[in-house]
N, C-alpha and C positions, 0 to 999 in steps of 0.2 A: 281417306279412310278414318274411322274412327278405332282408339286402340281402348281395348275392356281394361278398366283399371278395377273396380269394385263386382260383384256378381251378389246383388238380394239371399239372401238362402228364403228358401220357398218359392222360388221365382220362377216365372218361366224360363230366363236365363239355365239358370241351372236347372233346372227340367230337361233342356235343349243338351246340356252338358257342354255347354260355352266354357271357355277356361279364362283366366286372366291374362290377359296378354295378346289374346285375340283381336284380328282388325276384320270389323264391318267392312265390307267392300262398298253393297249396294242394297237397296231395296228394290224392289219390282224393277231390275235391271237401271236402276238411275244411280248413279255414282254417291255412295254416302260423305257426305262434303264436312255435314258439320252436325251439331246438335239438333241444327233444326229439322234434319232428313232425323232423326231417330225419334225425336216428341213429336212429329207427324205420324210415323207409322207404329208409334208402339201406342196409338188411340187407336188402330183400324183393327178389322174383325180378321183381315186377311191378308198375307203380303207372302213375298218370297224372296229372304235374305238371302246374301251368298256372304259367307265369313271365313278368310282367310286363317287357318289354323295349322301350325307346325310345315307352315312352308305349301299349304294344300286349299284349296278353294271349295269348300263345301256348301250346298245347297239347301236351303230350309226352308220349306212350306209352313206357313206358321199360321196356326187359326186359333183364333184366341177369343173370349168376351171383352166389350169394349173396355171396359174398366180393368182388364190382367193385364198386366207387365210386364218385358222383357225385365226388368231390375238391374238395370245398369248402368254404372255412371261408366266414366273416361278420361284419359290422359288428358288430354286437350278437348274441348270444346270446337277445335278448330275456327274460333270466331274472333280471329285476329280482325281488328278494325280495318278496313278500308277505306285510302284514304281521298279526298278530294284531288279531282285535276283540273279544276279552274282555279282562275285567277279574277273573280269578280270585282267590279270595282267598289261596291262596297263594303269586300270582304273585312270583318272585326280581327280576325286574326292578324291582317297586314298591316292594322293597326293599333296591333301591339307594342308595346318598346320594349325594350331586350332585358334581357336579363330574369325574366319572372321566370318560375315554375315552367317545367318541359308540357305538360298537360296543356297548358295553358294554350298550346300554337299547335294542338292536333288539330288538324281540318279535316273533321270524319266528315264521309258522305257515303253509307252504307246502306243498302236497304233493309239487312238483316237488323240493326240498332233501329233502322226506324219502325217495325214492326215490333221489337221487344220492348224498346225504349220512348217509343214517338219523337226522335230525333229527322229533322227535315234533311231531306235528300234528293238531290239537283236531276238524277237518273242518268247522268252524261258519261256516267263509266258504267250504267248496266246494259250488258250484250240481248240480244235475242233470246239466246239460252235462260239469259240469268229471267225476265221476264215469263218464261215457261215455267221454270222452278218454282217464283214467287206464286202462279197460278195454283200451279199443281198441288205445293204446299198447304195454300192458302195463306200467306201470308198476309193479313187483312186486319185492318186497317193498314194503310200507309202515310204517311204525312211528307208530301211534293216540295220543295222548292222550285215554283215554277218561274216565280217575277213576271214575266210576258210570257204570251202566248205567239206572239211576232216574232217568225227564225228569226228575221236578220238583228233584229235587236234584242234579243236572247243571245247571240251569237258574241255582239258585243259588250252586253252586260258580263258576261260569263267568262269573255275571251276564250272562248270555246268552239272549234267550227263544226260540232258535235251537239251543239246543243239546240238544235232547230228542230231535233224531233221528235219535243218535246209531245203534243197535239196528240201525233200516231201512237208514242208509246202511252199516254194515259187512256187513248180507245183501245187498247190492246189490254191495260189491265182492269177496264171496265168491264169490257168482252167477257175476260173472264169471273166474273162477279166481286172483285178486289174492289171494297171500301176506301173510299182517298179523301185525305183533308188536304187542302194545298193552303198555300200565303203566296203573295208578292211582296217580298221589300220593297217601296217604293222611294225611288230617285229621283227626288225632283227635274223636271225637264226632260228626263230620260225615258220611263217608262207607266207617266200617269197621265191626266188627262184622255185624249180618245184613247190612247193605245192599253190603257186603267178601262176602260168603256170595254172595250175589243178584249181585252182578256178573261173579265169577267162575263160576259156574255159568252165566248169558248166555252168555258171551264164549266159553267151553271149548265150548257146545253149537255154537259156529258153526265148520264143517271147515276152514275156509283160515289162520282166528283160530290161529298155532300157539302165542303163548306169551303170558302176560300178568306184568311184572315189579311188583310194590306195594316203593316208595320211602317213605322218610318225607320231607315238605315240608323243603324248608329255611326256617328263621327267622331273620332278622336284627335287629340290636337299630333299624334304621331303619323301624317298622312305626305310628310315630304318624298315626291316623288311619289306619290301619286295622282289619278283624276283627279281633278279639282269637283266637288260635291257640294251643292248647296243645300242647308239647313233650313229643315222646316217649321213655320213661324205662324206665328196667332192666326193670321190672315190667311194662309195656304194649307195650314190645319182643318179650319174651318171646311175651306174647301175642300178636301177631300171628304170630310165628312160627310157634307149637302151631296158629293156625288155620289156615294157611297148608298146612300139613303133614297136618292133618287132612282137607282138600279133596282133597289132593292123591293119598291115602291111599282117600279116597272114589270118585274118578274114577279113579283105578288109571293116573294117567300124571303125572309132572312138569310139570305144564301150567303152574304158577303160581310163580314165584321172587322169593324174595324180597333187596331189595338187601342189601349189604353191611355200609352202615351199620346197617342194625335187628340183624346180628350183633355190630358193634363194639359196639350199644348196653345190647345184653342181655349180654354179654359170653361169648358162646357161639360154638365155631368154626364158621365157616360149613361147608358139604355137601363131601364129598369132590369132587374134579376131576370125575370120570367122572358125576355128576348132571348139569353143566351144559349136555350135550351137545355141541352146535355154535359153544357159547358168543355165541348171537343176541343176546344183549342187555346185553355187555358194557359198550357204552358206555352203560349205564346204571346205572354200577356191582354187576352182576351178576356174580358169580365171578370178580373181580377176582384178591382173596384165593385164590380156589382156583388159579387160573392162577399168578400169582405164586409159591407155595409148590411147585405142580407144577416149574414152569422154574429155582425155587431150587436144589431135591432132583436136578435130571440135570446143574447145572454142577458141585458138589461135585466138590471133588478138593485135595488138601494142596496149599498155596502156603506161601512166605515173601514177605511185606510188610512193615515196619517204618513204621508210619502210627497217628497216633490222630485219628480222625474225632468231630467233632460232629456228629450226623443231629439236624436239627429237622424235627417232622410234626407235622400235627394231633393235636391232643388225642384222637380218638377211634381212628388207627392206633396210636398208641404202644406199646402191647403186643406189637400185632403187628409191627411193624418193632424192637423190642427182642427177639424171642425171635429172630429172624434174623439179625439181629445179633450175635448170642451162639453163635449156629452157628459164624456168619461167621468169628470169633474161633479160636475150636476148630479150624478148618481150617485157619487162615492165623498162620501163626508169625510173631511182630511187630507184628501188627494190633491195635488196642484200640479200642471204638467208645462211645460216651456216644449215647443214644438219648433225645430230648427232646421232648416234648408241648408246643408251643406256643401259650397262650391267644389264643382270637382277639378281641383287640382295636377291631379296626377293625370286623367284621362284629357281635361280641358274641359272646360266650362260648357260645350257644345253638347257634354254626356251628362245628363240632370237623372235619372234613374237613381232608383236608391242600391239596386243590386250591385253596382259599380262604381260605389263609395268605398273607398281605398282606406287602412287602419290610418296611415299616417296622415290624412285629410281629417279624418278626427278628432286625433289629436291633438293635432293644429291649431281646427277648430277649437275645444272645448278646453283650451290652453288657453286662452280669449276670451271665453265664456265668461261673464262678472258678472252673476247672480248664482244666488247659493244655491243647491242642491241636494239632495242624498243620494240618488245614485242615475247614472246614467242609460241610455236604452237605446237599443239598436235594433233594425229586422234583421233577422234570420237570413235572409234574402240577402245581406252583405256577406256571407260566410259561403265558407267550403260544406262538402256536404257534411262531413264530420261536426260540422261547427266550433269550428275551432281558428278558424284561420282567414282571413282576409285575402285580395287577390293581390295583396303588395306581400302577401305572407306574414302580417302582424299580427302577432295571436290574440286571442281577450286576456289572456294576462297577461301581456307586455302593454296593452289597451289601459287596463284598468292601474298598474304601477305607474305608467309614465300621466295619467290622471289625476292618480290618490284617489280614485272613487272604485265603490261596486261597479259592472257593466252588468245587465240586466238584457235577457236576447227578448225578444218578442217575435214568439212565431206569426208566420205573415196572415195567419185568418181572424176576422174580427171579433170572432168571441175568443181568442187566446189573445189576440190584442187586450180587450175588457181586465178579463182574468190577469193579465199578467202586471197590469198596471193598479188594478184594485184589492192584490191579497198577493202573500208570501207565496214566494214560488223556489 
């Protein structure tokens, strides 16, 4: 139930003569669970609430214009996270070390977050029901964690003996016209090659299915006591790529994209801008790079700056935030930029991304550093969302004291790349 905390004045609410303190039971006899049962039917022309009032269940026909309002908010949202029940084995969480931030070791796998938020979700804890709601709702787009489409090795990627049906529940929310993006983490030896073949032919045969992104896992060096995982390398990069491409080649549509990292790692540039289309699955580091370089190429234009910047990035962008850099120079009179690959210490050398460059690898680093500078630069992509904070919890101003330098964020898009290195910000 949802309990009325606020009531609009002018509203249909109060029209209704709802009172504060009132709880929504149901709409058109479906149990009001959470927020999203009330932003679904307070857009419809028609429905029939029942609202729990002074102890009494009253009944409301309600017809409204698409655009009127009940005007109400609520005590609770009701949209307590739910949480993951596998134990995958190349779960990042598990590969945490202790002591960080509580946040840090939540293992959401929600469907509700993946429709508000496009957080991926395994579907190994959603019921029958829950998939009739997601319809009914329309809860649309969804974004899958599926990795294989093979029960039995879904089964054992997941450690889950729940998770084999996986296949039926995405015909089920195809059925009902639910838009889905899926990924597979890919496991070396586990789930690529033909079984990478086999689940990408699955998923592309299903019409609502419109993209499926393969990721390499991440590895931390905190994995004692678990699988043993092997890391993907220039050579096996490659290869998934060529497969990747050859699928893709075969079905005659870009259905299957591959992340960014397996570019960094092969050391090949990723697909031009205009591949990525709608760019659906960038928060999955999908054409990151292409975006980036596109929005670099239209800020261009001659500046004077007199600044020499330190840029520390993961190990695995350095190249590419070093050829930009080098632009950056070229355009901007006075500018000089040092482009630096920072080992990841904290996570192990296996984790090259720059979002999981830790404050005190930094520091470390640019403690070392013996060439002069004015102020040092970091992405945004290292930070909480506040920006403020590191995932070891180091702030930018314990950053920049334990330096003696400014710190400088650079948000992650190529024309605020430009901009932030070219003029006062």
């Amino acid at each position: 139930m949802l309990t009325i905390k606020t009531i609009d004045e002018g509203s249909l609410g109060e029209e209704l003569q709802l009172n504060i303190g009132d709880k929504i039971v149901s709409f058109d006899g479906h149990e009001a669970k959470d927020l999203l049962d009330y932003l679904f039917y307070d857009e419809q022309e028609y429905f029939v609430m029942e609202v729990e009032s002074a102890g009494e269940v009253v009944e409301f026909e309600v017809e409204k214009e698409v655009d009127e309002t009940l005007g109400l908010t609520f005590v609770s949202d009701n949209l307590e996270i739910k949480t993951c029940r596998n134990d995958c084995i190349f779960c990042f969480v598990s590969q945490m070390p202790k002591g960080m931030r509580p946040t840090l070791y939540v293992k959401d796998d929600d469907y509700r977050q993946s429709f508000l938020c496009g957080n991926y979700v395994t579907l190994t804890n959603v019921t029958d029901e829950d998939i009739e709601r997601i319809v009914r709702l329309k809860l649309s787009p969804l974004y899958i964690s599926v990795h294989v489409t093979d029960g039995e090795t879904r089964k054992k990627m997941l450690k889950n003996r729940f998770a084999d049906k996986i296949l039926s529940q995405l015909k089920k929310l195809d059925e009902g016209g639910i838009e889905m993006h899926t990924q597979v983490v890919l496991v070396k030896g586990v789930n690529d090659g033909e079984l990478l073949d086999k689940t990408l032919n699955d998923l592309s045969a299903i019409n609502n299915v419109k993209s499926c992104a393969v990721v390499p896992c991440g590895i931390t060096r905190f994995r004692d006591g678990l699988e043993k995982i092997e890391d993907y390398d220039l050579v096996s990069s490659r290869k998934v790529i060529e497969q990747v491409k050859a699928f893709n080649a075969a079905i005659k549509r870009d259905f299957a994209l591959v992340a960014d990292d397996f570019y960094l790692k092969a050391d090949i540039d990723v697909e031009p801008y205009s591949f990525y289309g709608e760019f659906d699955q960038l928060e999955n580091g999908i054409g990151m790079n292409a975006m980036f370089e596109h929005e670099f190429k239209e800020k261009l234009e001659k500046r004077s700056y007199t600044r020499t910047f330190l840029i520390v990035t993961g190990v695995a962008s350095k190249k590419f935030i070093e050829r930009h850099a080098r632009i950056a120079e070229e355009y901007c009179e006075g500018l000089k930029v040092y482009v630096e690959g920072v080992e990841n210490e904290f996570f192990g050398n296996t984790v090259t991304c720059t979002g999981l460059v830790v404050g005190k690898d930094v520091i470390n680093f640019v403690r070392k550093f013996d060439k002069p500078f004015d102020e040092l630069a970091i992405s945004s992509a290292m930070l909480n969302v506040e920006g403020t904070l590191f995932l070891d919890d180091v702030s930018l101003d314990e950053l920049s004291r334990e330096i003696g330098k400014k710190v400088r964020v650079l948000p992650c898009g190529g024309g605020d790349f430009f901009d932030g290195l070219t003029r006062d910000i």
